[in-house]
C-alpha positions as semicolon CSV with decimal commas, in nm:
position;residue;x (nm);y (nm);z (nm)
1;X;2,347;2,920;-9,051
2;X;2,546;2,623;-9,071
3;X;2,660;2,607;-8,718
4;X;2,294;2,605;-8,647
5;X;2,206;2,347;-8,870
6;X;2,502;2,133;-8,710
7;X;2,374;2,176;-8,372
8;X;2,018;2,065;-8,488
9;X;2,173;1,746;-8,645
10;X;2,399;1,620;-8,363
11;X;2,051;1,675;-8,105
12;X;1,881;1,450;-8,353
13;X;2,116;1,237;-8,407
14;X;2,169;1,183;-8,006
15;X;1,807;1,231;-7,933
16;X;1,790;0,903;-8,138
17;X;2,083;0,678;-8,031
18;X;1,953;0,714;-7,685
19;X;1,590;0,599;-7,806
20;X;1,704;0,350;-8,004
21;X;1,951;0,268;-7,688
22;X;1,620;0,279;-7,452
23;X;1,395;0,089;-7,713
24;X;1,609;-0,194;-7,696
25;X;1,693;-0,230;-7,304
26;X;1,460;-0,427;-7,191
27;X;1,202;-0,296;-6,968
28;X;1,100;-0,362;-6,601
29;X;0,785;-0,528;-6,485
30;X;0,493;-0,270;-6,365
31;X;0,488;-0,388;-6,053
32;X;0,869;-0,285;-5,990
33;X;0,890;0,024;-6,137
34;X;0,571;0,081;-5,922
35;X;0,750;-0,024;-5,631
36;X;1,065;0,227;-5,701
37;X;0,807;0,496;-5,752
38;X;0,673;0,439;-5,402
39;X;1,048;0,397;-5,244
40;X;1,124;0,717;-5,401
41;X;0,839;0,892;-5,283
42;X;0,892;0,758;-4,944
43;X;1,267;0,904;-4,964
44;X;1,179;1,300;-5,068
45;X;1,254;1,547;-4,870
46;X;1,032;1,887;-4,850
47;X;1,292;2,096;-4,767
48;X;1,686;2,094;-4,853
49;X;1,890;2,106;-4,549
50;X;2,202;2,388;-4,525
51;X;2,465;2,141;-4,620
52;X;2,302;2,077;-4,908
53;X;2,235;2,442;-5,022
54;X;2,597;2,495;-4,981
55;X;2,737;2,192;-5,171
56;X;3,039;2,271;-5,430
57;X;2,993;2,220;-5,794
58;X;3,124;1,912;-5,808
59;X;2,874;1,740;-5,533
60;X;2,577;1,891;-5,753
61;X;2,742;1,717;-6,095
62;X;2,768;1,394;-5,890
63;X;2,442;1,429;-5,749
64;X;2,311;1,457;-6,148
65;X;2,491;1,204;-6,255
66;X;2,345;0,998;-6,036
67;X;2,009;1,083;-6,027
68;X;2,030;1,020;-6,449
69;X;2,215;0,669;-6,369
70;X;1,861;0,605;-6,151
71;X;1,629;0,733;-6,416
72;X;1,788;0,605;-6,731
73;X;1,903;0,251;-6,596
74;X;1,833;-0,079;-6,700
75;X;1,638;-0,359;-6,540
76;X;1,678;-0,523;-6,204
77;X;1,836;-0,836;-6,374
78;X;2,105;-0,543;-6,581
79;X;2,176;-0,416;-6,274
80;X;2,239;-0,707;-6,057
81;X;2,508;-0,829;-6,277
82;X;2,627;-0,500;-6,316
83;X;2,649;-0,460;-5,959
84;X;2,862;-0,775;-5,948
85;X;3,112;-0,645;-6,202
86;X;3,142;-0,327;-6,000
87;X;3,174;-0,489;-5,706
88;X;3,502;-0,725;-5,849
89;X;3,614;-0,384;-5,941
90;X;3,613;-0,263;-5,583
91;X;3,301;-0,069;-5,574
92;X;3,049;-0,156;-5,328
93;X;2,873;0,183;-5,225
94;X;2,480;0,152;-5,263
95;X;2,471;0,445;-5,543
96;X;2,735;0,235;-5,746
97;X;2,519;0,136;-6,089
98;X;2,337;0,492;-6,080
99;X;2,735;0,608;-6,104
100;X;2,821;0,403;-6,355
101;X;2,469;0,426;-6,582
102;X;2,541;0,787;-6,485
103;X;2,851;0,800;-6,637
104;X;2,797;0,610;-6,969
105;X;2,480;0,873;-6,984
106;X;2,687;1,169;-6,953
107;X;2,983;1,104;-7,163
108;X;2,723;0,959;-7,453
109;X;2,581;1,344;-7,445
110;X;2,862;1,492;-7,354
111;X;3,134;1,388;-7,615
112;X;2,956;1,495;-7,908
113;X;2,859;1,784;-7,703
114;X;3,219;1,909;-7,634
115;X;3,301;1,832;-8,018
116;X;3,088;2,033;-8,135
117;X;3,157;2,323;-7,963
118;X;3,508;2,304;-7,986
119;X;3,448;2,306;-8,377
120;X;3,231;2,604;-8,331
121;X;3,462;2,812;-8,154
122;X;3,753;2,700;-8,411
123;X;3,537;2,788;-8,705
124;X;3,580;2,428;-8,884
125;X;3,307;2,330;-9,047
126;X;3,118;2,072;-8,875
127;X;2,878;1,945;-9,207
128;X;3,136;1,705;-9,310
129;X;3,218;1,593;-8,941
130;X;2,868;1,477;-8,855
131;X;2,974;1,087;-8,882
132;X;3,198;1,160;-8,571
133;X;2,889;1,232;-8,383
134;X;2,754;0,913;-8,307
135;X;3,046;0,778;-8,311
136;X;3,158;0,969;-8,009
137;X;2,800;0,902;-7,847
138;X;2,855;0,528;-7,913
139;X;3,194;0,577;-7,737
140;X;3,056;0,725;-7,471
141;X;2,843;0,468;-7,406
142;X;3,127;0,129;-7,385
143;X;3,433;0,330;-7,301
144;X;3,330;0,315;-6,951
145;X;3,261;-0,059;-6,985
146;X;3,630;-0,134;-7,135
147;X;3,773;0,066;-6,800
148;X;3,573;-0,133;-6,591
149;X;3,678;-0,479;-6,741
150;X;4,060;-0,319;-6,718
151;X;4,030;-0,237;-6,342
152;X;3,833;-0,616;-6,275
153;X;4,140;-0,747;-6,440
154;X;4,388;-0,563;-6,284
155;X;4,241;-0,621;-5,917
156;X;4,196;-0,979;-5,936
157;X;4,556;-1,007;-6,037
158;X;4,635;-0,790;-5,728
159;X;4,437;-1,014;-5,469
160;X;4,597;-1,328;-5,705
161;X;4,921;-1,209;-5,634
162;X;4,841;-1,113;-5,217
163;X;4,647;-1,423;-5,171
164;X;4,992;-1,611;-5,015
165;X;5,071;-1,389;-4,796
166;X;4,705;-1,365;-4,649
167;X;4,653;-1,760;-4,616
168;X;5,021;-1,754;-4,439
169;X;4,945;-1,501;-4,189
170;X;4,548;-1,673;-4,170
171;X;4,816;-2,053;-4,063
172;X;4,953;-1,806;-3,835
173;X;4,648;-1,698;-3,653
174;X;4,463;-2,064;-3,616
175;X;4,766;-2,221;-3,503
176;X;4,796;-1,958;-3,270
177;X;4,447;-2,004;-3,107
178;X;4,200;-1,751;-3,284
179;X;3,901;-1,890;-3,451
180;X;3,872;-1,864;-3,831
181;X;3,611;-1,588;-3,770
182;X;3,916;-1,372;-3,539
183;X;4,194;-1,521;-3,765
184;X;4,031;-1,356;-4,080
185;X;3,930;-1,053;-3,907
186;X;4,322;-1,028;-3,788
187;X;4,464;-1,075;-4,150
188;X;4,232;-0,802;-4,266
189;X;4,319;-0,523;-4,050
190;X;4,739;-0,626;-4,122
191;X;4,753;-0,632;-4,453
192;X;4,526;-0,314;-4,463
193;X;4,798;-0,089;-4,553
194;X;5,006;-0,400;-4,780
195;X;4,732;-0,537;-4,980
196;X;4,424;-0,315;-4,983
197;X;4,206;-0,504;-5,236
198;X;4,224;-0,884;-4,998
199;X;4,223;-0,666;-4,694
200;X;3,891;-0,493;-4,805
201;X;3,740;-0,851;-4,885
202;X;3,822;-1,048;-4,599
203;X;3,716;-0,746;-4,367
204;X;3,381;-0,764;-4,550
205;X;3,356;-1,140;-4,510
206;X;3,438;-1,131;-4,133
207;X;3,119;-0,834;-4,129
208;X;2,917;-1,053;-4,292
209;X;2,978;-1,358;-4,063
210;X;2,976;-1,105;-3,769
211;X;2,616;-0,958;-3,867
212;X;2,479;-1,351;-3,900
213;X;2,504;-1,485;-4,192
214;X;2,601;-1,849;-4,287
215;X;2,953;-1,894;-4,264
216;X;2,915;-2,088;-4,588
217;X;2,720;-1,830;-4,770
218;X;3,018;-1,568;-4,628
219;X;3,231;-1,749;-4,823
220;X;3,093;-1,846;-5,104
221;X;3,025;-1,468;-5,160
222;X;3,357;-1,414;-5,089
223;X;3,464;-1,642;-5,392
224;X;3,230;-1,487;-5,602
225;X;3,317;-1,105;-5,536
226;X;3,667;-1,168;-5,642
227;X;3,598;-1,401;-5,895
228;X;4,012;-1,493;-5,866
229;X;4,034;-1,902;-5,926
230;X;4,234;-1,963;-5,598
231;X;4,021;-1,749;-5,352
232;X;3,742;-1,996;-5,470
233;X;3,966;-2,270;-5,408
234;X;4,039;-2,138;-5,051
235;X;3,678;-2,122;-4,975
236;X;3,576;-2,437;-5,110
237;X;3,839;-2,574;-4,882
238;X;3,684;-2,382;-4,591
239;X;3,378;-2,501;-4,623
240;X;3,485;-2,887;-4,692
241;X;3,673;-2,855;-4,400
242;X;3,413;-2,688;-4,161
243;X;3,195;-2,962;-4,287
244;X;3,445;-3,263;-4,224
245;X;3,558;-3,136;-3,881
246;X;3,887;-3,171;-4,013
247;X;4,199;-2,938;-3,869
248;X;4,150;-2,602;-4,016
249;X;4,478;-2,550;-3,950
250;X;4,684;-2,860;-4,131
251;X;4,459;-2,803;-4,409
252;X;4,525;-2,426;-4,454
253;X;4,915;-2,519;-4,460
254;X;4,827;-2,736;-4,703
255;X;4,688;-2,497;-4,919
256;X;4,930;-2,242;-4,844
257;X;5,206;-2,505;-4,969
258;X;5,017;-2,509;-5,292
259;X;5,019;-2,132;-5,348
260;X;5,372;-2,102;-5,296
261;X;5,401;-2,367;-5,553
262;X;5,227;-2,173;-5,818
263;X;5,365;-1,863;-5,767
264;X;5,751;-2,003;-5,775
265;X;5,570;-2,196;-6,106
266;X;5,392;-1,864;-6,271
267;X;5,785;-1,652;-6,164
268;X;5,921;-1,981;-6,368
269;X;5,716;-1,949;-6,683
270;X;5,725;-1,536;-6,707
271;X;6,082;-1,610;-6,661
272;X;6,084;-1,812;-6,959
273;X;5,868;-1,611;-7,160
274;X;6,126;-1,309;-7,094
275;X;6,361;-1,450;-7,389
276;X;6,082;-1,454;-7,637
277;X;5,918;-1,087;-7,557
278;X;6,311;-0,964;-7,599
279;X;6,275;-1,060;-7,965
280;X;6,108;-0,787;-8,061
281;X;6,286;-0,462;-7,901
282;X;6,657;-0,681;-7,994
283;X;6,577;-0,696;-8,370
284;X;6,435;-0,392;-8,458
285;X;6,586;-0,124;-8,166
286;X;6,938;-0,278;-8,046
287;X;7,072;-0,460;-8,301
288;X;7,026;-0,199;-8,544
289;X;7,193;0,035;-8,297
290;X;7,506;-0,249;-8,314
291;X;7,508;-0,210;-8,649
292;X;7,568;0,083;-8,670
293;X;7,812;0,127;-8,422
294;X;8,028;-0,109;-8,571
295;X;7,971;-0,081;-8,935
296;X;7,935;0,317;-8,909
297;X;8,346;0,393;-8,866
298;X;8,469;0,121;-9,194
299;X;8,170;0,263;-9,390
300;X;8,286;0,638;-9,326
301;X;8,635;0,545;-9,431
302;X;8,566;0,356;-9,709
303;X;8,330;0,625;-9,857
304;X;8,637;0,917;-9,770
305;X;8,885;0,669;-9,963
306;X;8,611;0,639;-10,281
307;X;8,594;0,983;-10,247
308;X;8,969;1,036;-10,277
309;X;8,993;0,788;-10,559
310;X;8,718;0,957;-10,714
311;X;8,927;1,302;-10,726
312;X;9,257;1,190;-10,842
313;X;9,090;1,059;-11,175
């Protein structure tokens, strides 16, 4: 009976974080939803073809994960900056945001879900748990927003830190003849296998450029996926320069001077930051380990010859 009435509880309780989550989102005009509706439609297939029907587990979970991320998303404007924080994270694929909404769907019903069980089958009482519940929903629902902003960071400090190299080798190419079109294409496809994350970028800037758009607007999309200070730098430079008629090529070694500059600068200042974060572990892991070392032996013997003293009176 009281398993039961735990299991009716946590269904209300998450039946009503997600309408109070829903009630809140703002809505989309008719006229798009309408829109999606017909795109949709458009998109159904009668009949599932063989691949399909055979799919592994796993293909169907992602396939209902996304098809929840479509269903129970937010509005266009959500989802366009959304898709911009998934893209500095690396993500580009079309289904990206029904993923993610996917995701943050699945582990808000799902965590309670799993705790609830696992209670069951343990035989611990789950009445005076029942404040974990949405708790765990509400979890479910930013975790995956905290790993996203953690893998945004970490990447732009990856391209931050590759950036050097890739203007170097981009000197290399101009002076050598290609255009800035071949020379970023050609930087790309070498550091493909060094630096994945600026590779991946430049390769889709060069597509874009390739496929007709602005060489400005390649760019400045460029800055913008990456969001990393000097990249925008870089392109601003581009584009002043492209504008100017200036040499491409004195003003990238310019700018690749500059780099070097603040990377030997940022080595400088960790270096001298290293004394200061040794604080810590010195004081309360090594020196007490001195201490002891060094104070153990004399304390030994002088607690034997107390001892000693101790027993002849």
């Amino acid at each position: 009976m009281a398993t039961a009435i735990a299991f009716l509880t946590f269904l209300t309780v998450m039946f009503l974080v997600l309408a109070v989550y829903y009630a809140l989102a703002p809505q989309a005009p008719p006229v798009v939803e309408r829109l999606e509706q017909l795109k949709e439609r458009r998109t159904i297939r009668v009949v599932a073809s063989a691949e399909e029907r055979k799919a592994p587990v796993g293909e169907w979970v992602r396939r209902l994960i996304q098809s929840a991320g479509q269903r129970f998303g937010s509005t266009d404007r959500s989802n366009e900056a959304l898709r911009k924080r998934l893209m500095r994270a690396g993500f580009y694929g079309e289904m990206a945001v029904a993923n993610y909404n996917g995701i943050r769907l699945a582990l808000a019903v799902g965590l309670p879900l799993v705790f609830t069980v696992v209670l069951t089958l343990l035989n611990i009482p789950i009445v005076g748990l029942m404040f974990a519940l949405p708790v765990l929903a509400v979890m479910g629902l930013f975790v995956p927003s905290l790993v996203l902003d953690s893998m945004i960071t970490r990447r732009r400090e990856r391209i931050e830190r590759s950036l050097a190299d890739a203007v170097d080798l981009m000197v290399a190419c101009v002076e050598a003849g290609l255009s800035i079109n071949a020379a970023i294409l050609r930087v790309a496809q070498e550091l493909k296998t060094a630096h994945p994350d600026i590779a991946q970028e430049l390769h889709l800037c060069a597509l874009e450029i390739r496929a007709g758009k602005p060489r400005d607007e390649a760019f400045r999309a460029l800055g913008e996926r990456t969001g990393v200070r000097d990249m925008r730098a870089l392109v601003a430079m581009l584009i002043q320069t492209e504008r100017f008629g200036t040499s491409i090529a004195r003003a990238l070694r310019v700018f690749a001077d500059s780099l070097r500059t603040k990377r030997r600068q940022r080595a400088e200042e960790a270096a001298a930051k290293t004394t200061i974060k040794l604080i810590f572990p010195l004081v309360f892991f090594i020196f007490p380990a001195i201490l002891v070392v060094l104070l153990g032996p004399g304390l030994i013997r002088i607690m034997e010859t107390i001892g000693t003293l101790t027993v002849r009176k």
